[in-house]
Each structure stands twice: as structure tokens, then as C-alpha cells.
N, C-alpha and C positions, 0 to 999 in steps of 0.2 A: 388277895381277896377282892372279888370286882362286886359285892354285894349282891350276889346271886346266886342261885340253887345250884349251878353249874359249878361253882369253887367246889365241890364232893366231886371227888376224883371219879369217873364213872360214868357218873350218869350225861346224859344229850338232853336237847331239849328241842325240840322243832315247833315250828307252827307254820299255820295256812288257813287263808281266809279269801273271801270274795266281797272284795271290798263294796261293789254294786248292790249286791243282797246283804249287807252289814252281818256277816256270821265266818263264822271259822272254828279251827278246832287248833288242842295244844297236846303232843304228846312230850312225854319225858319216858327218854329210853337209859336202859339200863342191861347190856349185852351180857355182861357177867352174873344177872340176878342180882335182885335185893330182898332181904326179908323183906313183907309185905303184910301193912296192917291197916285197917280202917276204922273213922268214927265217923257216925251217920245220925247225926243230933236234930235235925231238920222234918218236918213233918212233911214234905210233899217231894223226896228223893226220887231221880232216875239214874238209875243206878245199873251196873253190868258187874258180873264176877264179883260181887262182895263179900259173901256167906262163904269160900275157901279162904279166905283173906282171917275165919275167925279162928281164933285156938280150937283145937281136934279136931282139924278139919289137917288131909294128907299136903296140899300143896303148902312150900315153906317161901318158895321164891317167886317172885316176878318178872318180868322182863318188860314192861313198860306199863303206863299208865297214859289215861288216855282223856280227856276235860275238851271237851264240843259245847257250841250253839246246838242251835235245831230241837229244842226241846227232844221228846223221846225218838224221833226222825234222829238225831243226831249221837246215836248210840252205832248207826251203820260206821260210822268211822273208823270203829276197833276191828272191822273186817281188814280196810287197809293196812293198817296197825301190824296185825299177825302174818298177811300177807309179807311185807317187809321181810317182818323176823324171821320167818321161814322160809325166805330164802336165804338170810343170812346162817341159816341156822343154827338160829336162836329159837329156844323154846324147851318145854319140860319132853324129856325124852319118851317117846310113849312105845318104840319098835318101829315100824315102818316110815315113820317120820318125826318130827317135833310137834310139842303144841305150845306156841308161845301164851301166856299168861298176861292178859292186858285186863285189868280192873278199870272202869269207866262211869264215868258220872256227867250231866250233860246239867246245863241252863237252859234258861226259858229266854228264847231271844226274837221270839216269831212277830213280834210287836214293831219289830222297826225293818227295815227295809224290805226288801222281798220273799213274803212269809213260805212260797213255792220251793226257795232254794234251799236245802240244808246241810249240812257237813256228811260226806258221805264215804264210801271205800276209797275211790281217787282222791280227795280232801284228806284223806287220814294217809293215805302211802306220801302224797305230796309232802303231808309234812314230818315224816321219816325222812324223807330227801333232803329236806331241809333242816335235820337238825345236826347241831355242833356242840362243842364245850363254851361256844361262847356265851356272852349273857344274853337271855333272851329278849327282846323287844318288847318294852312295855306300851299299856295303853290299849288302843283300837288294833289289835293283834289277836292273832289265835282264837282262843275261844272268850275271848274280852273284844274283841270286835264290835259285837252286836248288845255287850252288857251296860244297863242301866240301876241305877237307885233310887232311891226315894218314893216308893208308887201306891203308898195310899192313896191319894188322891187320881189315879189313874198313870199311863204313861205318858202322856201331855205333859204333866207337871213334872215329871221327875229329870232325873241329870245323867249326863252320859258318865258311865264307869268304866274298866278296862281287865285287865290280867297283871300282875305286877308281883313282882322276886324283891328275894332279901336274903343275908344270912348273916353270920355270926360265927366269931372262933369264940369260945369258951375256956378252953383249957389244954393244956397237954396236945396240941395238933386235933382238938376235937371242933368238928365245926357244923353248926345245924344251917339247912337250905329250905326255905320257901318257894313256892309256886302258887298263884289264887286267882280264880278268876270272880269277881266281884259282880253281882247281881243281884243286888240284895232289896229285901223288902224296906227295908227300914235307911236310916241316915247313916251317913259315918262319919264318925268322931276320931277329932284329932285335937289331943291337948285341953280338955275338956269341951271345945266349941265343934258345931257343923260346922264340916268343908264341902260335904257335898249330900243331896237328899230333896225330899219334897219340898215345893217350891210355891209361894202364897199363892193364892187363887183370889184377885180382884178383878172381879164385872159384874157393874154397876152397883146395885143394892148387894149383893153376893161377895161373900168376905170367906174365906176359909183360912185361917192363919193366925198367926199374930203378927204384930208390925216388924217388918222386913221381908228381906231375901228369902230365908228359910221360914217354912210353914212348922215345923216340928212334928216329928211323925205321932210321939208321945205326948205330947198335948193334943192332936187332932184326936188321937183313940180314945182318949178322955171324954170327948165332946157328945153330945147328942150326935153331928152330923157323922163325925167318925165311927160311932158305933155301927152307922145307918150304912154306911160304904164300905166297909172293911172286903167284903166281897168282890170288890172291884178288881184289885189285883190277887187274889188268892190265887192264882195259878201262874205267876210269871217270876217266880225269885227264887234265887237258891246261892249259896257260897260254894264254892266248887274249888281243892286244891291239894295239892301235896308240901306234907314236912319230911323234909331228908335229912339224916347224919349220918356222917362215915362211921362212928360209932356202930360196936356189934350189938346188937340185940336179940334179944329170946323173939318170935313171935306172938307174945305174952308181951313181951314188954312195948314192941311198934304197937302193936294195939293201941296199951295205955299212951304211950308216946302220943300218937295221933289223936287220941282223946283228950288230951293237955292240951294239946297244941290248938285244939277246936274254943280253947279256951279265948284266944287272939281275939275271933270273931266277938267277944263278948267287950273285950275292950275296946275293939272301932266302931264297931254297928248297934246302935240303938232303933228299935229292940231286937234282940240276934234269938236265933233260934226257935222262931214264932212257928207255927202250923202253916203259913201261908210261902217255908224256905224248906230246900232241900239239902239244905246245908250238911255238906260231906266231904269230909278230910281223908286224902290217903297219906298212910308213913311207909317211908321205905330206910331202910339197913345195910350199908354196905358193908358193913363187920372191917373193919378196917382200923381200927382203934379201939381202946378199950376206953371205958366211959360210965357211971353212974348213970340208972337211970331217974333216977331222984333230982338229979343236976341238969341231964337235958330233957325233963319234966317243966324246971326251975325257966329254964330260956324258952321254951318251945312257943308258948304263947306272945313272949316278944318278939321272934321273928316272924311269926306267922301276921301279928296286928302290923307289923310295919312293912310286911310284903300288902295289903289290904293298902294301907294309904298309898304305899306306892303306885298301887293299879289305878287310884282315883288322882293322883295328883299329877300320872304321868298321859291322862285322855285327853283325846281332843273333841269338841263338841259337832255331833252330827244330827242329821236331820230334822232341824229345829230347836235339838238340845241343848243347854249348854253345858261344859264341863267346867272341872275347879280349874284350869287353865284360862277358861275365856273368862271368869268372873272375878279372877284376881287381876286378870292385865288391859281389863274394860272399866 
């Protein structure tokens, strides 16, 4: 177990970014299919192939999944995506050729470096090419490149976030995997305290905060001035990720699975699933053990919150940001 989504026999996981324009994109391929389910809790989703992902709906399998920068720019990515798999092919069988099945959901990351560049078809095949069983690269990676938190108070104030894995054996050879990439509106919480989030605003007579490092997202939306700003960041935040077990599942049951597991984000991010996140879980199934879904209901949401901290504790601070790295070793 190397604490990552990649301990699930199966599944790859690539990424690719341009470090210059702070954005990138992360797929998690899956050549053999995996059931495939989604929760979409977040009021301001960008989203691709979701609505087959639900019960009654023909398609039962997947074969990758696909979390970009670029805000809705960054939905071209899953062209490269399919490109791959079809040449590998991989894909649902349709007669003349394959159609590989890649569900996709993007972040808002046009804030920070070069708002022109976005994740695109060569950004999305690149990183098919680069992906392995190994653990994936947390932090300024993939589609955690260009991700930040904290941003009521605008993105001046807020901290640089990242993409960050986890997982867990449970029982019997059963083992749930994380993947997330963190961009969230609000703070994240670790062990009851902020690690990382909106950050005090002092110049001159001008105070927004309470005393200290952290401003607190939920005491500013309290305030007169919070009420008066909330608008500011309304369109830059979203959680973005996948929960995997080798565990077999109904299509019924990833669903729920992925709807649990969206539970995580409630544990680290204060406030989580606000109108201003587009916060969207995919679950994947590789039927590969038998399993309760009651039991990986029970875990879903703790791997899911400690792949979240992990994308925040493993950033580095960029363009003027800092991360929970620079402000614990400063």
C-alpha cells in the first residue's frame, strides 16, 4: 500500500501541466472498465458525460476519467483522453470502432498564471503518456497546478492548494483509493484547526479578519462586509475528484458510494458545498472483490478528506501565494 488510488489493481493515473501558465490536467485510466458513478453536490459544476454515469441510463462502464484547470476551456482535454484509448482500443464497442467513455469535470484556475493557456487535446494525450501504477505526484501537479483556497476575500488573499491521493485497506483484500483536486471556496480543516484558507487583510484603518494568519471564511460571511463580497469569488472554486475500490459494485451502489464519499469534503472544507463550488465526485468499480456497501460507505469519506489534506499539505506556494508548506517552515 503506497497510500494512493493506484494500490486498486487497474487503474493508471497520469498527469500534465505547464508549469509557466500554472494549469494542467489529471486522468485516471482504467483499460479494463470500471463501473462508473457520480455525485455532483456543488452549485456551479463543469462537468462532461455525467447524466450516463446515472442508474437507467445504457452505459455501465468507463474507461477513464478525466479533472483539468481551464475552467470550461479545460473540458478539450477529454478529446486527447479518447484519442489514446482508441488507439489503444479501449472503448465501448459501437461496430466500426470504439467509443471510449471518459466523464470529466474541470476547475476554475484562470486566476493565476497565464489565463490564455488551458488544458487541451495534446495536454490530455500527454498525460495518458504519462501515466503508470505508480503514486501520483502530489501538489502543483496535474489539475492541482493552478488550484487555490480560501477566496472570499478575493484571490490575493487566498493560499495555494494542489491534487492529493490516499487510500485504505478495510477488510478482506478490500481497498478504497482517492484522487482530488482542491479548489475550494472556503478553508480546510485539519484536526479541528485551519491549515490552509483565507488569509487577514490588514491596510491601514482596513481590517478584515480576526487576529492572526487566518481570516476565517465563516466568521467573515457573518459580517456585514462578508455579506457585501461574497460575489467576489463566486465563480472560481470547485472540488474535483475520484473514490475508487476494487470492490464490485451495482451501478446503484458507485453512485451512492460517490455520494458518501462527497461526504470527506464536509470534513476538511469549511463551508463545503456552497453555490459558489462545483464540487463533483466520480466513483469507479473494479468488481474485483466482494464488499458491503454499507462498510465502504462507512470509510469512503475518510479517504476521500485525507486525500483533500493531502493535496494541501503536499503544495508549494506560487505566485505570491503561500502554501501550508511555506507557513509551517517560515
Amino acid at each position: 500500500m503506497n497510500n494512493s488510488i493506484t494500490d486498486i489493481k487497474g487503474l493508471l493515473v497520469g498527469q500534465s501541466e505547464n508549469r509557466k501558465a500554472l494549469t494542467g490536467c489529471t486522468v485516471v485510466i482504467c483499460k479494463k472498465g470500471a463501473i462508473g458513478g457520480v455525485s455532483q453536490r456543488g452549485g456551479a459544476p463543469g462537468t462532461r458525460e455525467t447524466d450516463l454515469l446515472r442508474p437507467m441510463h445504457l452505459i455501465q462502464k468507463v474507461h477513464g476519467i478525466l479533472l483539468a484547470g481551464g475552467s470550461a476551456y479545460g473540458l478539450d482535454a477529454a478529446g486527447g483522453v479518447m484519442q489514446y484509448l482508441e488507439e489503444k482500443g479501449v472503448g465501448f464497442e459501437s461496430g466500426p470502432t470504439v467509443v471510449p467513455i471518459v466523464p470529466s469535470a474541470i476547475l476554475f484556475d484562470l486566476a493565476v498564471g497565464d489565463f490564455s493557456v488551458r488544458p487541451d487535446k495534446p495536454m490530455g494525450y500527454k498525460a495518458c503518456i504519462n501515466s503508470s501504477s505508480a503514486p501520483p505526484k502530489q501538489g502543483n501537479y496535474g489539475a492541482g497546478t493552478g488550484a487555490t483556497v480560501g477566496k472570499i476575500l478575493g484571490y490575493k488573499q487566498s493560499m495555494k492548494s494542489g491534487i492529493g491521493t490516499a487510500s485504505m485497506q478495510i477488510a478482506n483484500g478490500v481497498i478504497i483509493g482517492a484522487l482530488v483536486a482542491v479548489n475550494a471556496f472556503g478553508d480546510i480543516i485539519k484536526d479541528n484547526k485551519i491549515i490552509a484558507g483565507v488569509r487577514t487583510v490588514k491596510k491601514g484603518p482596513v481590517k478584515i479578519g480576526k487576529e492572526g494568519f487566518f481570516a476565517n471564511t465563516l466568521e467573515i460571511m457573518q459580517s456585514f462586509t462578508g455579506r457585501k463580497i461574497l460575489s467576489i469569488a463566486a465563480k472560481q472554486n470547485t472540488i474535483i475528484g475520484v473514490i475508487a475500490t476494487n470492490a464490485a459494485l451495482s451501478k446503484e451502489e458507485v453512485n451512492y458510494f460517490a455520494d458518501m464519499a462527497s461526504n470527506g469534503i464536509a470534513l476538511s472544507v469549511q463551508p463545503a458545498f456552497t453555490m459558489f463550488d462545483g464540487d463533483t465526485i466520480f466513483g469507479l468499480s473494479t468488481g474485483q472483490v466482494k464488499s458491503d456497501i454499507n462498510i465502504l460507505s462507512a470509510f469512503a469519506p475518510k479517504v476521500f478528506s485525507s486525500a483533500i489534506i493531502n493535496a494541501v499539505m503536499s503544495s508549494d506556494p506560487i505566485d505570491n501565494l503561500p502554501s501550508y508548506k511555506s507557513t509551517t517552515t517560515n
